[in-house]
Rosetta silent file (secondary structure, phi, psi, omega in degrees, C-alpha in Angstrom):
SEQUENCE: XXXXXXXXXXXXXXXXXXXXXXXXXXXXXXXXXXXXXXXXXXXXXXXXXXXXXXXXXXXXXXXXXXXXXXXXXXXXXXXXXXXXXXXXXXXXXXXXXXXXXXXXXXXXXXXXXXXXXXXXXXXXXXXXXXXXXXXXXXXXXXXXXXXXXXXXXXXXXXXXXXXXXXXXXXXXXXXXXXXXXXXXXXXXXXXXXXXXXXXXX
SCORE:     score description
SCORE:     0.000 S_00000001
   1 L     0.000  147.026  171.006   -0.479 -104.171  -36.066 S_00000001
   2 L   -69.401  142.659 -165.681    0.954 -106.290  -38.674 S_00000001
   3 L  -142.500  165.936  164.762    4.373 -106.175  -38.642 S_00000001
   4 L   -87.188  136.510 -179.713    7.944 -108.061  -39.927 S_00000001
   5 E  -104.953  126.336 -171.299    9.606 -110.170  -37.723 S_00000001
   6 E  -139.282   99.777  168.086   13.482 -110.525  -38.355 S_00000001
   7 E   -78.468  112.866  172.773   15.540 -113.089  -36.058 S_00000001
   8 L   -59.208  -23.901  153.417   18.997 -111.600  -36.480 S_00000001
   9 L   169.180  172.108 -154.676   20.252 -115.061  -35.140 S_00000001
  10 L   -82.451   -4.099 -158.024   19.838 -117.991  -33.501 S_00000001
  11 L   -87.529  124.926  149.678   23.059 -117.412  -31.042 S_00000001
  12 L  -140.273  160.769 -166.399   21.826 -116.578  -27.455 S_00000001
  13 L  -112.415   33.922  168.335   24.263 -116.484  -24.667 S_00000001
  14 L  -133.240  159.827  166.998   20.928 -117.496  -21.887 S_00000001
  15 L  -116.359   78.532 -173.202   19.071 -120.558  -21.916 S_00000001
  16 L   -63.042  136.559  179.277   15.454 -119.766  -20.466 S_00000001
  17 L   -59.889  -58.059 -164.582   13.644 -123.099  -20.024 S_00000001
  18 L   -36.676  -42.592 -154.755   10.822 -121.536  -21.714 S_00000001
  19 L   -81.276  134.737  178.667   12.095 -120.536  -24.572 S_00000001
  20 L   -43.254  136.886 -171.183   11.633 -122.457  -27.928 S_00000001
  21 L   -73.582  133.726 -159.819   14.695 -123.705  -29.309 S_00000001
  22 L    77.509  -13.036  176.170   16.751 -121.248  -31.454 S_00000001
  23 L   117.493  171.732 -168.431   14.598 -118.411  -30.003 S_00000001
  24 L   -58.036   -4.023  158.950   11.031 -117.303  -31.138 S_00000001
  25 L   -87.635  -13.260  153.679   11.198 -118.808  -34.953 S_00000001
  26 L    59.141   64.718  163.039   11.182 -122.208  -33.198 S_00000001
  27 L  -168.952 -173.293  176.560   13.084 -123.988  -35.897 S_00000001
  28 L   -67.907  156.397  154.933   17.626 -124.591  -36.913 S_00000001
  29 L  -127.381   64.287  176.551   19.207 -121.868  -37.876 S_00000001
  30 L   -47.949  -32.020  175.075   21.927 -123.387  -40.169 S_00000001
  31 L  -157.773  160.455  167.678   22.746 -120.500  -41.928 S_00000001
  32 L   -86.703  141.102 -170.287   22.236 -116.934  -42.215 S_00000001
  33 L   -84.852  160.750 -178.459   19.879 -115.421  -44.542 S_00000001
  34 L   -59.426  148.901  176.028   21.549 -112.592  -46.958 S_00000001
  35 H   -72.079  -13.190 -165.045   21.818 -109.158  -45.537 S_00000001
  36 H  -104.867  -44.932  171.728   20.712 -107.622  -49.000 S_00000001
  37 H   -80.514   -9.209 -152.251   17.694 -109.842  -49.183 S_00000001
  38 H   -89.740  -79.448 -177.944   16.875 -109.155  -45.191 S_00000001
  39 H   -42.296  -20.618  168.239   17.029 -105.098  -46.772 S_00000001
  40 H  -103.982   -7.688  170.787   14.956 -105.894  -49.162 S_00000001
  41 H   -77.421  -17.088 -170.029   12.395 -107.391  -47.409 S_00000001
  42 H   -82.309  -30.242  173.723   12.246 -104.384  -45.185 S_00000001
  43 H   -69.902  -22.820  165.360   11.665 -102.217  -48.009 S_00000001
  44 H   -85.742  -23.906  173.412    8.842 -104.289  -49.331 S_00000001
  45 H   -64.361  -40.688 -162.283    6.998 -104.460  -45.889 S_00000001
  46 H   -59.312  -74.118  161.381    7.512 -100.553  -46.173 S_00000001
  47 H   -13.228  -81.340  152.898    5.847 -100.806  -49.211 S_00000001
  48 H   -57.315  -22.956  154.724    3.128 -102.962  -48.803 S_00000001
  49 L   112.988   26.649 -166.085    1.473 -100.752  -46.270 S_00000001
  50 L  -112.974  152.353 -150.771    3.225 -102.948  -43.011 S_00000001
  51 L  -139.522   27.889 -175.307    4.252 -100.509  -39.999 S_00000001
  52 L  -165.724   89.941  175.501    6.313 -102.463  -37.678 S_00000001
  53 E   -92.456  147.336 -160.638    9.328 -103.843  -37.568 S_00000001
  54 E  -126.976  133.879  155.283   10.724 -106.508  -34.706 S_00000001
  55 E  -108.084  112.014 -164.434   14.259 -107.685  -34.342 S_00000001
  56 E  -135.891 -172.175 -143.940   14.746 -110.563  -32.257 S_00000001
  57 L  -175.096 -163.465   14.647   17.204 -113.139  -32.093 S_00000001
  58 L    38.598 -166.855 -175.790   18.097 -115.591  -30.342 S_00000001
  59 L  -101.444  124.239  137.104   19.842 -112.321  -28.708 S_00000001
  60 H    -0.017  -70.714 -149.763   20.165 -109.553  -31.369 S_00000001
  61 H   -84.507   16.798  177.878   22.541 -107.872  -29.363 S_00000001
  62 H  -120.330   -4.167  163.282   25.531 -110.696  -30.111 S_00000001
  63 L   -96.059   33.962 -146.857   25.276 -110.027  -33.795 S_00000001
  64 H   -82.159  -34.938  160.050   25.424 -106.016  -33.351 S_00000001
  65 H   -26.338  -58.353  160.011   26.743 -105.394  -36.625 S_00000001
  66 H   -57.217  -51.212 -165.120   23.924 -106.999  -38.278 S_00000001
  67 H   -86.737  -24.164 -166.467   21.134 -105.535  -36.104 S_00000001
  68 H   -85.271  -13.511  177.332   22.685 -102.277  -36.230 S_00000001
  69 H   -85.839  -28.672 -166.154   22.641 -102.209  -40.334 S_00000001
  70 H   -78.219  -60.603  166.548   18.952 -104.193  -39.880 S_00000001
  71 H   -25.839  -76.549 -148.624   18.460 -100.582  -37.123 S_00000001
  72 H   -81.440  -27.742  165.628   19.682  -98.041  -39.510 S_00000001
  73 H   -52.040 -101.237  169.478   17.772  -99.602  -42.841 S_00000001
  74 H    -1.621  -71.355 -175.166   14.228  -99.441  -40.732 S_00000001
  75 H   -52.757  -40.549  171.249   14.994  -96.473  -39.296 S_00000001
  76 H   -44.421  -55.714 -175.400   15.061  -94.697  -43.053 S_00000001
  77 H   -56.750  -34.388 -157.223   11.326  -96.193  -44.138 S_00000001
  78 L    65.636   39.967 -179.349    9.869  -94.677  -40.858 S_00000001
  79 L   -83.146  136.913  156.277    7.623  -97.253  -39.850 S_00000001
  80 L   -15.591  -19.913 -161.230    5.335  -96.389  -37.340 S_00000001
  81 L   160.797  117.213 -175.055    6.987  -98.673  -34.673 S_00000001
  82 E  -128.715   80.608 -138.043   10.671 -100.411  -34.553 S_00000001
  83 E  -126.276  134.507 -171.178   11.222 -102.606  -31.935 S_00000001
  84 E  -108.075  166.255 -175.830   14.071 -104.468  -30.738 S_00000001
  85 E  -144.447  115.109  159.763   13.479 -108.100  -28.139 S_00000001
  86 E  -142.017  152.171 -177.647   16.656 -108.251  -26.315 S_00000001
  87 L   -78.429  -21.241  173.856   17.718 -110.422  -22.837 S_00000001
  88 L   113.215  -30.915 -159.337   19.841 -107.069  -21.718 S_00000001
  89 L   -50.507  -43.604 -145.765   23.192 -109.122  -21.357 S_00000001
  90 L  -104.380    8.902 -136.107   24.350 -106.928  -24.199 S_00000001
  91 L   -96.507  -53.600 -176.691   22.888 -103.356  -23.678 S_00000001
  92 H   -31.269  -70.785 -161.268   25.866 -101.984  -21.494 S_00000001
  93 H  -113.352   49.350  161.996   28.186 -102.231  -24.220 S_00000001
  94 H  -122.145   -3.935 -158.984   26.212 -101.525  -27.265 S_00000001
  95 H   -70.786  -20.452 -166.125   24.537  -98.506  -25.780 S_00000001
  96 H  -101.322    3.615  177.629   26.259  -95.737  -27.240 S_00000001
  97 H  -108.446  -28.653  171.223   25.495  -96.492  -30.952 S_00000001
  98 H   -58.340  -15.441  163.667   21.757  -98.007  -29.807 S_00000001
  99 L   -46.001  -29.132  177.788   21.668  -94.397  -28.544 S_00000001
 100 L   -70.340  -45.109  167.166   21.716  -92.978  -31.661 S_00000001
 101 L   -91.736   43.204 -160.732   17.789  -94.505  -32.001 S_00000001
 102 L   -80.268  156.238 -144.433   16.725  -93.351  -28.654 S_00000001
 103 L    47.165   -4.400 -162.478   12.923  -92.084  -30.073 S_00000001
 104 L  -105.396  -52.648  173.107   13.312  -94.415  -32.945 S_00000001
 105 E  -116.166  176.934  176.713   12.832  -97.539  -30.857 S_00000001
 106 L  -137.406   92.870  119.005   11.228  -99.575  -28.291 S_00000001
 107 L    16.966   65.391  145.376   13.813 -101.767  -26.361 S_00000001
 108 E   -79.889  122.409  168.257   11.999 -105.163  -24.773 S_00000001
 109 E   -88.514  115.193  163.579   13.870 -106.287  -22.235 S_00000001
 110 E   -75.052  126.006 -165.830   13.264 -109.842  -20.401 S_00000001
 111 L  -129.453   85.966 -173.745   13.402 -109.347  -16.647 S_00000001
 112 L   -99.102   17.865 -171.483   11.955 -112.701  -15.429 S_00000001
 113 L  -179.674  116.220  173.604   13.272 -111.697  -11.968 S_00000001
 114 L  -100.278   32.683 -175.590   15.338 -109.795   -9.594 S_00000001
 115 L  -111.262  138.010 -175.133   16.038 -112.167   -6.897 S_00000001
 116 H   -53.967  -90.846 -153.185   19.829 -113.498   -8.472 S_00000001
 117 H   -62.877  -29.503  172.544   18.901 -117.492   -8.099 S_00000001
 118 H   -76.077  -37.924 -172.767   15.520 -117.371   -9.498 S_00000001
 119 H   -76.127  -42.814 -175.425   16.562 -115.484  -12.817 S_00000001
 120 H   -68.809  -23.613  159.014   19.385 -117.839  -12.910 S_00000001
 121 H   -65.482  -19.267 -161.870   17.043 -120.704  -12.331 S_00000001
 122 H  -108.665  -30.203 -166.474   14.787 -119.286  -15.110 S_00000001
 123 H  -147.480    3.865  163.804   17.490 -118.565  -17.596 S_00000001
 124 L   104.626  -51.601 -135.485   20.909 -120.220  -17.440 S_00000001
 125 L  -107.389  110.613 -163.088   22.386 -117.101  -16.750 S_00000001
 126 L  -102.235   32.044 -174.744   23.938 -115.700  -14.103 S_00000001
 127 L   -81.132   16.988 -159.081   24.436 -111.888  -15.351 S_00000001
 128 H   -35.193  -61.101 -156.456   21.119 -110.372  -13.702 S_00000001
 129 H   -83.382   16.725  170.339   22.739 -106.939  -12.302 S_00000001
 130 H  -108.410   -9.298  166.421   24.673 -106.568  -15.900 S_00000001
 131 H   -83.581  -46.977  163.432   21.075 -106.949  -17.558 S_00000001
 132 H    -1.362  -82.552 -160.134   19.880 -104.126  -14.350 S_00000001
 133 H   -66.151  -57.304  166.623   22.510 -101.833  -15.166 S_00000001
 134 H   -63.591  -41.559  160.140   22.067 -102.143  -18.778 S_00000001
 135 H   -54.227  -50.826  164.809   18.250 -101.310  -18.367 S_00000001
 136 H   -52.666  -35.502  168.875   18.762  -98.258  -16.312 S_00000001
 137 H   -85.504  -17.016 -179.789   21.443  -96.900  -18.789 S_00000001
 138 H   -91.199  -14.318  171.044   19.544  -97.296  -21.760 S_00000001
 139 H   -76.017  -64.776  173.590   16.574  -95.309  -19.427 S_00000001
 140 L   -39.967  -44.964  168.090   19.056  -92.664  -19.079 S_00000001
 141 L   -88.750   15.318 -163.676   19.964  -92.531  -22.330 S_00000001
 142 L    47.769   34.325  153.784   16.353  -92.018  -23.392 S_00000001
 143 L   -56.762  127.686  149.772   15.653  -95.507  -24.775 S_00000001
 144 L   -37.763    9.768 -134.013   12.300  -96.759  -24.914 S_00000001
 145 L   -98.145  140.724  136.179   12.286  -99.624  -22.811 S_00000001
 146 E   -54.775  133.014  179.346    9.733 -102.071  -22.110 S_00000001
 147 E  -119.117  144.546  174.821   10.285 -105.043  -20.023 S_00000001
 148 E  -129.693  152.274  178.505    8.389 -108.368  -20.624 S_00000001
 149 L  -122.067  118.878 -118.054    8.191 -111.129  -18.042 S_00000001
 150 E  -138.890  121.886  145.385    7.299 -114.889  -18.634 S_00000001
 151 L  -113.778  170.137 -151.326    5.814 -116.082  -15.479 S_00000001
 152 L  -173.981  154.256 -172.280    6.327 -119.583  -14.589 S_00000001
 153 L   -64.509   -1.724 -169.837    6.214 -121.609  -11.383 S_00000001
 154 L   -76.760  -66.721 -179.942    9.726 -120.853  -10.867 S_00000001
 155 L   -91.923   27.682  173.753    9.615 -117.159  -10.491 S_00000001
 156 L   -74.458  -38.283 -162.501    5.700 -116.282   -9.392 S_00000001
 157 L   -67.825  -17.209 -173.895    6.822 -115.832   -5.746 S_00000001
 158 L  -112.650   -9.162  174.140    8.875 -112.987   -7.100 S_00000001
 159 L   -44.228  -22.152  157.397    6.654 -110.934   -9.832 S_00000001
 160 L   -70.907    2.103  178.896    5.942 -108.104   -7.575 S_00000001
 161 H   -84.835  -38.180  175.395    9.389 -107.345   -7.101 S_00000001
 162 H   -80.762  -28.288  156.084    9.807 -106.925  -10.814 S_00000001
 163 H   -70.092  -53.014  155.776    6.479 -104.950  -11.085 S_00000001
 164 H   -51.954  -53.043 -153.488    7.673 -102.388   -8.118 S_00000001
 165 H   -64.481  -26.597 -165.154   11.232 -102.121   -9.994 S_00000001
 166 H   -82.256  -40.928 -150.838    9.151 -100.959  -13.311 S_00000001
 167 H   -63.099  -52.127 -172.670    6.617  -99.157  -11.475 S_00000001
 168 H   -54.467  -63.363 -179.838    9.535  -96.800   -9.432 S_00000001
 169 H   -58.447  -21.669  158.526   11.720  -96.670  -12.934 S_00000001
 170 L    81.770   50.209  176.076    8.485  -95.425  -15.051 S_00000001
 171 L  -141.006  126.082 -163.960    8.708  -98.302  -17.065 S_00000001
 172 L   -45.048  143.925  177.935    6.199 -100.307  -19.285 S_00000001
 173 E  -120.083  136.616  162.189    5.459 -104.070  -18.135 S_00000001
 174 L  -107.582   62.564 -156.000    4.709 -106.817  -20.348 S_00000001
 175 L   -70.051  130.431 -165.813    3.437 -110.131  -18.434 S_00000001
 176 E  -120.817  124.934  178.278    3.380 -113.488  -20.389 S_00000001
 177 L  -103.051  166.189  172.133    2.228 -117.141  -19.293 S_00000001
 178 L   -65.659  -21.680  176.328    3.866 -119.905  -21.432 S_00000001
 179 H   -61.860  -34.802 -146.585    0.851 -120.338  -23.695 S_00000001
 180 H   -74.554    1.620  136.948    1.929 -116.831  -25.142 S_00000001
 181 H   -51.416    7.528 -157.903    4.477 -119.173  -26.730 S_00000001
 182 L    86.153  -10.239  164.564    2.203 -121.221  -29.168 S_00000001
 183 L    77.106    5.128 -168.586    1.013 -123.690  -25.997 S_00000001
 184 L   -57.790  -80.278 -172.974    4.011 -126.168  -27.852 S_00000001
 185 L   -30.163  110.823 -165.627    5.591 -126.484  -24.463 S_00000001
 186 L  -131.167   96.232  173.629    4.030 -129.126  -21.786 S_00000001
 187 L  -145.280  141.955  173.546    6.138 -129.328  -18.650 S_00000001
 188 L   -37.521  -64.609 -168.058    5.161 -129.412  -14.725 S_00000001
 189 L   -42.894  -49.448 -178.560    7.915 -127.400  -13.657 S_00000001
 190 L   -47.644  -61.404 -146.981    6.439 -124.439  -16.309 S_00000001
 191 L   -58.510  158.181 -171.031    2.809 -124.331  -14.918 S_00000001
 192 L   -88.233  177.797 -130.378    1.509 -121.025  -13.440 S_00000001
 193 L  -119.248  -48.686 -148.906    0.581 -121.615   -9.626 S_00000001
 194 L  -141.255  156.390  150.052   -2.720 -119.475   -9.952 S_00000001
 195 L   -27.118  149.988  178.527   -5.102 -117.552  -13.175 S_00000001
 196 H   -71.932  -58.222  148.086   -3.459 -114.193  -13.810 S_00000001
 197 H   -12.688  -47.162 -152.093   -6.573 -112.683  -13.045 S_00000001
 198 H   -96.071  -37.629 -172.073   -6.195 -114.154   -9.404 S_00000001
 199 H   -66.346  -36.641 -137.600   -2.723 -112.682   -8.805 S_00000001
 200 L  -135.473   22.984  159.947   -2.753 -109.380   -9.532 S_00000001
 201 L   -64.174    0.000    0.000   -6.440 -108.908   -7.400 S_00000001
């Protein structure tokens, strides 16, 4: 459905090869735009007949101040669908005021692995069982969450590990090739090994 997209900033603390530089607006982020026009844009999508709002980053969840006044704004209009894009690094210790929208949103989390060296291979990062840990507590806490997964030649040997983890945990999977990026991105190392189709016969 059409919906507004609001990068809360450009700061992430992973570096996924995949990902477009500054995060999914795939441009600088030099400055921040005002929080009063950011509020007023949400009230004009509201308006306008638009039913979905996305907060994405960069990570979100390293501004939480921001996303949680960008959270509690949204949450008033009642759109139809309010959805946060977070890496998980951050979930643990924002969870008890994201708690507050447990029914209001739906949480994607990127999980582009659980074997420790491949997600760190994939993303810079070596915090895998504090993004875990944060998925399972926000599950607990009755958060929406969705996980989406980029495969890439790095981590195909491991996608069924990350499919059993949703499938046991009751939790929605989103799977992504690198075109689902705009196709900008041309690198060996990226390509998928086999059709999607072919994988998951």
């Amino acid at each position: 459905i059409p919906s507004l997209v609001i990068c809360v900033s450009s700061e992430c603390d992973m570096g996924c090869v995949y990902c477009p530089p500054y995060g999914e607006d795939i441009m600088p982020c030099n400055s921040l735009c005002e929080e009063q026009t950011i509020l007023h844009l949400i009230h004009v999508a509201k308006q306008r007949g638009i039913e979905m709002i996305r907060l994405t980053g960069g990570e979100p969840l390293l501004a939480p101040d921001r996303t949680r006044m960008l959270l509690e704004e949204a949450s008033k209009h009642r759109f139809a669908r309010l959805v946060l894009n977070t890496n998980g690094t951050q979930l643990l210790t924002n969870l008890d005021w994201l708690s507050k929208y447990s029914g209001v949103i739906e949480c994607k989390v990127s999980l582009d692995s659980l074997n420790p060296s491949v997600f760190y291979q994939v993303t810079r990062c070596p915090e895998l069982d504090k993004v875990i840990s944060g998925i399972l507590a926000a599950v607990e806490k009755g958060i929406n969450v969705v996980i989406n997964c980029v495969i890439t030649k790095m981590n195909i040997e491991t996608i069924f590990d990350v499919i059993t983890f949703c499938d046991t945990h009751s939790l929605d999977l989103k799977l992504f090739d690198v075109s689902d990026f705009g196709g900008t991105f041309r690198s060996r190392w990226l390509e998928v090994y086999q059709p999607l189709e072919n994988l998951v016969q």
